[in-house]
HTML snippet that shows the backbone in 3Dmol.js (N, CA, C, O; Angstrom):
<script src="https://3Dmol.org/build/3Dmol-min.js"></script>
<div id="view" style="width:600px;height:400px;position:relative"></div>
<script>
const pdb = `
ATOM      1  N   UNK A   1      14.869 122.584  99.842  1.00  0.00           N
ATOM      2  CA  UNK A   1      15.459 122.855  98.547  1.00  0.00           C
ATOM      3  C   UNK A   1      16.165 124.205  98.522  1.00  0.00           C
ATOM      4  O   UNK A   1      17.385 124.255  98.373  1.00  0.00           O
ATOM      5  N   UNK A   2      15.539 125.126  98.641  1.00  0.00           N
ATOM      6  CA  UNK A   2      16.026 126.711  98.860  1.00  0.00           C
ATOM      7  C   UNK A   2      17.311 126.275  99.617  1.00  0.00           C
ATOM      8  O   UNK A   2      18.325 126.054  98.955  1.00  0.00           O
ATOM      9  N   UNK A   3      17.323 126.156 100.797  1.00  0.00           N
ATOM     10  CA  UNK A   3      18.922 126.003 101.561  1.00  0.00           C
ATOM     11  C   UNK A   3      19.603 125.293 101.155  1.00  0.00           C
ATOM     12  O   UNK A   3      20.773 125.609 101.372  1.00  0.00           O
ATOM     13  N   UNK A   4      19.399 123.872 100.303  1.00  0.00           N
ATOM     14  CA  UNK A   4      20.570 123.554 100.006  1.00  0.00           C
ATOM     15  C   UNK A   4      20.583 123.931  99.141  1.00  0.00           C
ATOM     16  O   UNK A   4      20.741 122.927  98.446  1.00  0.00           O
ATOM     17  N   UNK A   5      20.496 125.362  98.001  1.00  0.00           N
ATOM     18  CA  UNK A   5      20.782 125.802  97.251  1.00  0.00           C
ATOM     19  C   UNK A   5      21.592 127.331  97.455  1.00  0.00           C
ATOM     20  O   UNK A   5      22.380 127.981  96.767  1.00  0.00           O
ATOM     21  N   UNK A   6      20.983 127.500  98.695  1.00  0.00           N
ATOM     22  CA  UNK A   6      21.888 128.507  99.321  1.00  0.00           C
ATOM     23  C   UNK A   6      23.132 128.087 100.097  1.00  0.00           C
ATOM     24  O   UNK A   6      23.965 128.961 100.339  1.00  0.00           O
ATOM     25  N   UNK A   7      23.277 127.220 100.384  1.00  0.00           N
ATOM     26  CA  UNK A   7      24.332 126.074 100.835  1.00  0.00           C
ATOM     27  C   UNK A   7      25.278 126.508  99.806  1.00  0.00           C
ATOM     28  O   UNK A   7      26.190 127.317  99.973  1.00  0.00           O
ATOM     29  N   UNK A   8      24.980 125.904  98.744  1.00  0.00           N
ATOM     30  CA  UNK A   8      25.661 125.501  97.340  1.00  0.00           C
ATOM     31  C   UNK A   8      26.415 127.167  97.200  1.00  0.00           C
ATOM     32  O   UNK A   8      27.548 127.385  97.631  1.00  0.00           O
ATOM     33  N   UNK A   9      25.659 128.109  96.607  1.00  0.00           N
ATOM     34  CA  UNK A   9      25.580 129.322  96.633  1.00  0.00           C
ATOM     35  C   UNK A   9      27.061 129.643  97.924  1.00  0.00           C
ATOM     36  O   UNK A   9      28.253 129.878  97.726  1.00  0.00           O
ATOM     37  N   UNK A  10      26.753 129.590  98.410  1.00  0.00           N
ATOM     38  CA  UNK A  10      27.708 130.293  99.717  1.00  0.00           C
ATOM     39  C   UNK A  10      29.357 129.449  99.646  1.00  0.00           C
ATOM     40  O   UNK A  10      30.481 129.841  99.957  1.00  0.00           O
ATOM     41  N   UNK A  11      28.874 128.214  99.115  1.00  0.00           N
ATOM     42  CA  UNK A  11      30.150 127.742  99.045  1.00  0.00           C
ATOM     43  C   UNK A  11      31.002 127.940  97.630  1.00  0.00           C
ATOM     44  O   UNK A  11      32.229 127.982  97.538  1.00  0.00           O
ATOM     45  N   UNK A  12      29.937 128.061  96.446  1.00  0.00           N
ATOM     46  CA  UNK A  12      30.954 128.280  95.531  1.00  0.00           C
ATOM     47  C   UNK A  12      31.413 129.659  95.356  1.00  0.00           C
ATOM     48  O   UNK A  12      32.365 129.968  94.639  1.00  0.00           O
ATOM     49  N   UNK A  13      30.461 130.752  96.268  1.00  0.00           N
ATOM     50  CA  UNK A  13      31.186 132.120  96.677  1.00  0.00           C
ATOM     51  C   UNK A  13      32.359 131.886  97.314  1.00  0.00           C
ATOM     52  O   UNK A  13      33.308 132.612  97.017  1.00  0.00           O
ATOM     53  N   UNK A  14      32.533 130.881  98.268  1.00  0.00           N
ATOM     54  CA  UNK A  14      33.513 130.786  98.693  1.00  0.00           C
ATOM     55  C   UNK A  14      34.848 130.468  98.225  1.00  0.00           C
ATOM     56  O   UNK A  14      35.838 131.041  98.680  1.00  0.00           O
ATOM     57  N   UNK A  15      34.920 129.394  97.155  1.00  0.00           N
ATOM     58  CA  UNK A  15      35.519 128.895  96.576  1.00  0.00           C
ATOM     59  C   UNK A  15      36.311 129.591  95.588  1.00  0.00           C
ATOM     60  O   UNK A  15      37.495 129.371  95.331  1.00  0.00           O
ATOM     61  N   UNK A  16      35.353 130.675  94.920  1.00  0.00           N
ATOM     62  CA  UNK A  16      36.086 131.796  93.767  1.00  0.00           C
ATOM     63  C   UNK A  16      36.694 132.433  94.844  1.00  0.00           C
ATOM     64  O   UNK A  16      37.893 132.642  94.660  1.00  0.00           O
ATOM     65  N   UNK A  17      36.015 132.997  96.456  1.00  0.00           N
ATOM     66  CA  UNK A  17      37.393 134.153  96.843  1.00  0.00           C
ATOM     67  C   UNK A  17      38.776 133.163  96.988  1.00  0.00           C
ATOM     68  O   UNK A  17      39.882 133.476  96.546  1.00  0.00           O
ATOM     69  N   UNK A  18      38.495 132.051  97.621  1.00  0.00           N
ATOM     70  CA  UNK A  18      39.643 131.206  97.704  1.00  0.00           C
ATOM     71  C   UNK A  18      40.284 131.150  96.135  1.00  0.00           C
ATOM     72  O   UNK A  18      41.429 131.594  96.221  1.00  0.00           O
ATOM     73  N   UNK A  19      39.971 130.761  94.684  1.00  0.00           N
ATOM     74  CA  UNK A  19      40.394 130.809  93.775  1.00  0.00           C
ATOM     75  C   UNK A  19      41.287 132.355  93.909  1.00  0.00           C
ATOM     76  O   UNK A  19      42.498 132.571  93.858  1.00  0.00           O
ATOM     77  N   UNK A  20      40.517 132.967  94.034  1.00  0.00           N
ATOM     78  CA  UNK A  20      41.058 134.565  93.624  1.00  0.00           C
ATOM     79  C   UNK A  20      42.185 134.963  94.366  1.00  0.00           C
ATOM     80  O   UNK A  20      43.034 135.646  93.794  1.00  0.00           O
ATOM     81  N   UNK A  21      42.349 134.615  95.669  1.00  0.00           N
ATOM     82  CA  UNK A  21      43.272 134.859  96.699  1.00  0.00           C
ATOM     83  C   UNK A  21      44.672 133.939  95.725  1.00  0.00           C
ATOM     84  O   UNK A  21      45.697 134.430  95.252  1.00  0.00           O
ATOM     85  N   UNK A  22      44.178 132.432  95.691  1.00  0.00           N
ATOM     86  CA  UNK A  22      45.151 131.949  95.383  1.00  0.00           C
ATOM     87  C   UNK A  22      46.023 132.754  93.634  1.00  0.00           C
ATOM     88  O   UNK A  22      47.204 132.777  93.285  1.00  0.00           O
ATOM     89  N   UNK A  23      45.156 133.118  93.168  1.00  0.00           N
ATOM     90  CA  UNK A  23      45.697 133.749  91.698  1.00  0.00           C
ATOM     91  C   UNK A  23      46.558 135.502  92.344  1.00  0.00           C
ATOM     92  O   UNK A  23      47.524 135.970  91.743  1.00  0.00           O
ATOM     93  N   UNK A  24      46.279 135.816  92.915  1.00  0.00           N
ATOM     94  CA  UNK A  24      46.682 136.723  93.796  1.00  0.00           C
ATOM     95  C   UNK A  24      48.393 136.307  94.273  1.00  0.00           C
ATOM     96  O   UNK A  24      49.488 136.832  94.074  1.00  0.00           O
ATOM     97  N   UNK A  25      47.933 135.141  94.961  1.00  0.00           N
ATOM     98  CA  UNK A  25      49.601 134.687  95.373  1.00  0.00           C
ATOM     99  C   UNK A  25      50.352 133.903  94.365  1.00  0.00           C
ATOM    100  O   UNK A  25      51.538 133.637  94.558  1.00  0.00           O
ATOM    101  N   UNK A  26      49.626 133.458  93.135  1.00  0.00           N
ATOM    102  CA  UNK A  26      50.325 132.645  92.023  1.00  0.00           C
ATOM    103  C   UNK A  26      51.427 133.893  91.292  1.00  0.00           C
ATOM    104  O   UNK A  26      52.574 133.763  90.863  1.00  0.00           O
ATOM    105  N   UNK A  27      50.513 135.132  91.371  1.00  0.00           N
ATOM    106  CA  UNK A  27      51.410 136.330  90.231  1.00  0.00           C
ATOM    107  C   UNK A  27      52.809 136.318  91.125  1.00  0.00           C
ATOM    108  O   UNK A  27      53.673 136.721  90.346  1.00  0.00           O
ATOM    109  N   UNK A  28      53.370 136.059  92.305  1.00  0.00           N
ATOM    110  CA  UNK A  28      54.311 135.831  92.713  1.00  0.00           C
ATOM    111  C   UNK A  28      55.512 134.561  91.932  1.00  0.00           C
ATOM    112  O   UNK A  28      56.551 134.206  92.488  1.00  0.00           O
ATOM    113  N   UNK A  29      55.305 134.340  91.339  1.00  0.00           N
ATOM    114  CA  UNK A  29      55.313 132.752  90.790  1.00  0.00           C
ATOM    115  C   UNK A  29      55.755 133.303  89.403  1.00  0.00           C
ATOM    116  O   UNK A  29      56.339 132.499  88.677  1.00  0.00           O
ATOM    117  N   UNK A  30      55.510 134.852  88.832  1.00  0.00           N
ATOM    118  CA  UNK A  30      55.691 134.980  87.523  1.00  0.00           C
ATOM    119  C   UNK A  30      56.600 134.479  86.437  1.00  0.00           C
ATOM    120  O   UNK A  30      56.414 134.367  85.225  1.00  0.00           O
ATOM    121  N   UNK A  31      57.778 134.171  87.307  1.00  0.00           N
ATOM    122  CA  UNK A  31      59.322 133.377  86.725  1.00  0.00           C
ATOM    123  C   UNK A  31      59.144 132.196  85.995  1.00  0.00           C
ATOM    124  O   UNK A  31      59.806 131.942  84.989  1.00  0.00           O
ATOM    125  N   UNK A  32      57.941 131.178  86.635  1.00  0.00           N
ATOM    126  CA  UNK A  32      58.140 129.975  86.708  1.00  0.00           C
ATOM    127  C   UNK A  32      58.124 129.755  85.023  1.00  0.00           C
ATOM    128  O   UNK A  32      58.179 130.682  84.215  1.00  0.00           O
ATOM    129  N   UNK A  33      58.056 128.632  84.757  1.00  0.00           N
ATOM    130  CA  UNK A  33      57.931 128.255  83.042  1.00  0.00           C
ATOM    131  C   UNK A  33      56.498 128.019  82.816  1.00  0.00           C
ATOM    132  O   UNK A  33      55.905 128.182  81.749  1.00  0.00           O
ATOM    133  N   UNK A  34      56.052 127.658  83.825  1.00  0.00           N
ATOM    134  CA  UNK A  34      54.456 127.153  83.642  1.00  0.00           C
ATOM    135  C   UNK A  34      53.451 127.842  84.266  1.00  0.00           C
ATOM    136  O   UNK A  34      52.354 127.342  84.513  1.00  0.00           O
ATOM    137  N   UNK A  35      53.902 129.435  84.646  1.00  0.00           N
ATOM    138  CA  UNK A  35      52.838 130.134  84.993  1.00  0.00           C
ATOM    139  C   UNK A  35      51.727 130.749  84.145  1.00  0.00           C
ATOM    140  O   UNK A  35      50.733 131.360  84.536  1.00  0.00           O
ATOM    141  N   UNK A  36      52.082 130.478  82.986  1.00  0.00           N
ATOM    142  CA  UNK A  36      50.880 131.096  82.168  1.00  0.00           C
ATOM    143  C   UNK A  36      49.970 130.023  81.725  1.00  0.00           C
ATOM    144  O   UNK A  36      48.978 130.518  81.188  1.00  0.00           O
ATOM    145  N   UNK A  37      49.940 128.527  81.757  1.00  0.00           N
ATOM    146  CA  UNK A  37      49.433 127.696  81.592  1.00  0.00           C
ATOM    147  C   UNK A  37      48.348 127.730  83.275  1.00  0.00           C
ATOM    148  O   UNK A  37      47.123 127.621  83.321  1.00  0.00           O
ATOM    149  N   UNK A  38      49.235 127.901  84.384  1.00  0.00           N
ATOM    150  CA  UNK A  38      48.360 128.053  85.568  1.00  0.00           C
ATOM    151  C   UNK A  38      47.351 129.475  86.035  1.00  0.00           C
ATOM    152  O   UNK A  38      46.394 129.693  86.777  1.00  0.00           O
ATOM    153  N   UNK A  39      48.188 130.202  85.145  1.00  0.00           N
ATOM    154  CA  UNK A  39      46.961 131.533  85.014  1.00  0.00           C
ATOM    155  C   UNK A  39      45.649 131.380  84.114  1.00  0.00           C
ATOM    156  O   UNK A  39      44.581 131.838  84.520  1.00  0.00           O
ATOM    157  N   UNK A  40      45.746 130.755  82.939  1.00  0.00           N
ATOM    158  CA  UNK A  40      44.674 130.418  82.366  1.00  0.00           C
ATOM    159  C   UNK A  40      43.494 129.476  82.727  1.00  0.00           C
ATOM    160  O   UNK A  40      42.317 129.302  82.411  1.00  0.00           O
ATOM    161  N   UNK A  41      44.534 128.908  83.643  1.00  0.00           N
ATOM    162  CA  UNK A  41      43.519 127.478  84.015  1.00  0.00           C
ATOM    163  C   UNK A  41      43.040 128.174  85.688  1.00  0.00           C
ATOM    164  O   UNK A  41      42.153 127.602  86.321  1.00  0.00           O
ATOM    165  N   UNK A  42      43.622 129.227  86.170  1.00  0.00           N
ATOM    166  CA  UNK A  42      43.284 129.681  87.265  1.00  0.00           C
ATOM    167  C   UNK A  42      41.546 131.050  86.864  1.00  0.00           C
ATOM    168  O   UNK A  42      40.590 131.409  87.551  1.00  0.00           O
ATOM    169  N   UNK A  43      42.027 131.364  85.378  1.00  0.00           N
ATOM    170  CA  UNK A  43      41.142 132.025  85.145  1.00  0.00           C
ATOM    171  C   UNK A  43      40.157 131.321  84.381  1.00  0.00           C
ATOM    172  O   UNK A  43      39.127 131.926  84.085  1.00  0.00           O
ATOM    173  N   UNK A  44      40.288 130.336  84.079  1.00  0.00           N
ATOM    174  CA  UNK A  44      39.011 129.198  83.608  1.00  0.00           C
ATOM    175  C   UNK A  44      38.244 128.580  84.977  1.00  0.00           C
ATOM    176  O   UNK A  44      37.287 127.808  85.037  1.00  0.00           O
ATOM    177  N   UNK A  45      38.616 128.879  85.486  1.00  0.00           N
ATOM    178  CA  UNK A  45      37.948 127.999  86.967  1.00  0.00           C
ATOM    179  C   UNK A  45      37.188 129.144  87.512  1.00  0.00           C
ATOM    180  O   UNK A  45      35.975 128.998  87.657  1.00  0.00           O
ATOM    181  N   UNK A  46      37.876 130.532  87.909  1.00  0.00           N
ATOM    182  CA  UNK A  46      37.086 131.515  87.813  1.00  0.00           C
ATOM    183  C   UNK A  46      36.213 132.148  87.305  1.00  0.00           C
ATOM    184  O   UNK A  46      35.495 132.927  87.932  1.00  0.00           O
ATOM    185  N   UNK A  47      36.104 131.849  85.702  1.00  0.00           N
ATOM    186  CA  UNK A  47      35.282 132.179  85.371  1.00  0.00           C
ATOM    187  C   UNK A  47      33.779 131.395  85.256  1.00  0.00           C
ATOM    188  O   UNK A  47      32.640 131.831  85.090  1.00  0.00           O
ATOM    189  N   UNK A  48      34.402 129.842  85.447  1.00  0.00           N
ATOM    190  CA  UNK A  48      33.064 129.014  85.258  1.00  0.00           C
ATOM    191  C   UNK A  48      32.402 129.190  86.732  1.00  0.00           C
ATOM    192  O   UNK A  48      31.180 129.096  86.844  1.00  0.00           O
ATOM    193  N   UNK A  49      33.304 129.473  87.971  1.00  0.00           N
ATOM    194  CA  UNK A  49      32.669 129.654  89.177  1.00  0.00           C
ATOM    195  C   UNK A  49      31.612 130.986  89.003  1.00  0.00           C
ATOM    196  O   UNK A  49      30.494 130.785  89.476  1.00  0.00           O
ATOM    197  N   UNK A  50      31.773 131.926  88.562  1.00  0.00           N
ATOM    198  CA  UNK A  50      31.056 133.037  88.299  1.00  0.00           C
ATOM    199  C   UNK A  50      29.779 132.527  87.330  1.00  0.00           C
ATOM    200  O   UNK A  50      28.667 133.016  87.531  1.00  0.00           O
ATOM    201  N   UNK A  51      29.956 131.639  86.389  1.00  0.00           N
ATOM    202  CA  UNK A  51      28.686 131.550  85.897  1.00  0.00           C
ATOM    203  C   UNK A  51      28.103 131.064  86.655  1.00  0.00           C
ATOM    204  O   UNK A  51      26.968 131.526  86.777  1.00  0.00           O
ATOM    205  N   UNK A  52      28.515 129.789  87.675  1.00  0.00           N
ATOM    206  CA  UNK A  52      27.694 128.836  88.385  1.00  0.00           C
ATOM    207  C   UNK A  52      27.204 129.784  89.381  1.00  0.00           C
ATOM    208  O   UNK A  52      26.083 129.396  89.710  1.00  0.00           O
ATOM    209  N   UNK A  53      27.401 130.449  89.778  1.00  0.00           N
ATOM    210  CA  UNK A  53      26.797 131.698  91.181  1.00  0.00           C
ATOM    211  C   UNK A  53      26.094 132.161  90.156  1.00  0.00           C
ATOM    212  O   UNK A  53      24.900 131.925  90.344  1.00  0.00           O
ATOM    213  N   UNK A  54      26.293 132.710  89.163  1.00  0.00           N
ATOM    214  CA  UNK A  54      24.883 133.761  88.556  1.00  0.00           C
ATOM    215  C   UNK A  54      23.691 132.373  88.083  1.00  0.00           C
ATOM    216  O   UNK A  54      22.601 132.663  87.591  1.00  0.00           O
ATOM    217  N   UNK A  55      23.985 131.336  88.252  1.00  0.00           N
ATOM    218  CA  UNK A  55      22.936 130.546  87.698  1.00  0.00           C
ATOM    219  C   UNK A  55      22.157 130.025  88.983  1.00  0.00           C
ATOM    220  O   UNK A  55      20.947 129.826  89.090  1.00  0.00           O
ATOM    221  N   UNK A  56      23.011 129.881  89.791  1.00  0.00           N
ATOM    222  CA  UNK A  56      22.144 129.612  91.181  1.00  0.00           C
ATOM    223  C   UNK A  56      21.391 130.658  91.694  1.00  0.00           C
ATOM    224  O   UNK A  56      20.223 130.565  92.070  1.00  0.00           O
ATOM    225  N   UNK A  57      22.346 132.038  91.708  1.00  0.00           N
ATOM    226  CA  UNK A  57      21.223 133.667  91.976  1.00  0.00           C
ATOM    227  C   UNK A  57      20.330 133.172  91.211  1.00  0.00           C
ATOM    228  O   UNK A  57      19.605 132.434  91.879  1.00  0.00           O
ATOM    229  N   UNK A  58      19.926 133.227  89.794  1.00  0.00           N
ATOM    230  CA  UNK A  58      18.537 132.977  89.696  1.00  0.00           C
ATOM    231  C   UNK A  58      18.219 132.266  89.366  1.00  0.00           C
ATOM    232  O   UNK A  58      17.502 132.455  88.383  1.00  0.00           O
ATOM    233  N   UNK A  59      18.402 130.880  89.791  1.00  0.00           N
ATOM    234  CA  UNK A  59      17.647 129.866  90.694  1.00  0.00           C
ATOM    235  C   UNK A  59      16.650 130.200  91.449  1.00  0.00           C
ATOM    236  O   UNK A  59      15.433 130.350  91.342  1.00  0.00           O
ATOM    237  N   UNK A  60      17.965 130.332  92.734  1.00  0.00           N
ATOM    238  CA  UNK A  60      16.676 131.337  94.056  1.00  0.00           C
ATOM    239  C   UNK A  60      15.914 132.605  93.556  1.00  0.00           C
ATOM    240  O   UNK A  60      14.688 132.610  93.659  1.00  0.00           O
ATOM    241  N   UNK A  61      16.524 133.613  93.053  1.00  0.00           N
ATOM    242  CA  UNK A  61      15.346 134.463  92.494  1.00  0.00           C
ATOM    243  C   UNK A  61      13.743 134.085  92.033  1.00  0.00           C
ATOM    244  O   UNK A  61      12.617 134.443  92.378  1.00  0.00           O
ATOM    245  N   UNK A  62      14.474 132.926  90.815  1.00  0.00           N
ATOM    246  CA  UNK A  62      12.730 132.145  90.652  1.00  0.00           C
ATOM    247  C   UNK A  62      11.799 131.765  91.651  1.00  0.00           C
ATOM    248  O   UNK A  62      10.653 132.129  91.917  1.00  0.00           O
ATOM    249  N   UNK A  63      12.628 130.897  92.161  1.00  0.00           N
ATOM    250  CA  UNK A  63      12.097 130.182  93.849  1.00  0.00           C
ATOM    251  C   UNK A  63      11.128 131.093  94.401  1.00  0.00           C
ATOM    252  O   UNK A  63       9.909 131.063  94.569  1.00  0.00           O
ATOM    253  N   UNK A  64      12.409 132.225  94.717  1.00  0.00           N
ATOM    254  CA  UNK A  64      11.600 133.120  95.771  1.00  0.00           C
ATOM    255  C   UNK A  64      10.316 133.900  95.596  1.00  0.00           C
ATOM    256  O   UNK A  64       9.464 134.326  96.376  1.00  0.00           O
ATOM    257  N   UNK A  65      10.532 133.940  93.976  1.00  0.00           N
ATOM    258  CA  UNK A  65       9.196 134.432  92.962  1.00  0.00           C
ATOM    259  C   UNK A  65       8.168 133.648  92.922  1.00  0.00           C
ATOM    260  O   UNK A  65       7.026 134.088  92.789  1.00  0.00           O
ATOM    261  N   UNK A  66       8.415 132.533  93.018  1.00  0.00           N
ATOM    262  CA  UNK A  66       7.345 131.432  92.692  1.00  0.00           C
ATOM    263  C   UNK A  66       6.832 131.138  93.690  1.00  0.00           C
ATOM    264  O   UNK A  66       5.810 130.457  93.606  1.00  0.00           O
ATOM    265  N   UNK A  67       7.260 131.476  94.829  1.00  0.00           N
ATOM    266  CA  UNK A  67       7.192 130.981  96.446  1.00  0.00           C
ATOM    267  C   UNK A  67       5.638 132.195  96.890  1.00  0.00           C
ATOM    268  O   UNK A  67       4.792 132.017  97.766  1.00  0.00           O
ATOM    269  N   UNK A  68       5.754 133.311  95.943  1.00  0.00           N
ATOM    270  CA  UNK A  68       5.076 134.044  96.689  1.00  0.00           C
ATOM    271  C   UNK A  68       3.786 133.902  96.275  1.00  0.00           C
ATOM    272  O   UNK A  68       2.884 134.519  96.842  1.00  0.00           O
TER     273      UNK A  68
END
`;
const viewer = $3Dmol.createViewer("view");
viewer.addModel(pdb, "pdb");
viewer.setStyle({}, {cartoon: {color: "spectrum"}});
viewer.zoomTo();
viewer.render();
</script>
């Protein structure tokens, strides 16, 4: 259970730097007509990825508490 929760954990870390990189190369894009519709929705994805990592941190925190 723990690992595939650290599994989980590692990948949706992964996923926000990949989000973040990509919002990084979207501000290139500023011209377009529909970049502010893709910034919002780039920063809605980011932000729900950030809750889901702080909810899995303590996840395992409990775990590891309860474990002892």
């Amino acid at each position: 259970m723990m690992n595939f929760l650290e599994q989980r954990l590692a990948a949706k870390k992964q996923n926000l730097k990949n989000q973040q990189e990509y919002f990084t190369i979207d501000l290139k894009n500023i011209e377009q007509s529909n970049y502010e519709d893709n910034a919002i929705n780039a920063l809605l994805c980011m932000k729900k990825l950030k809750t889901e990592i702080a909810e899995l941190e303590l996840v395992l925190q409990l775990k590891s508490i309860s474990d002892t």
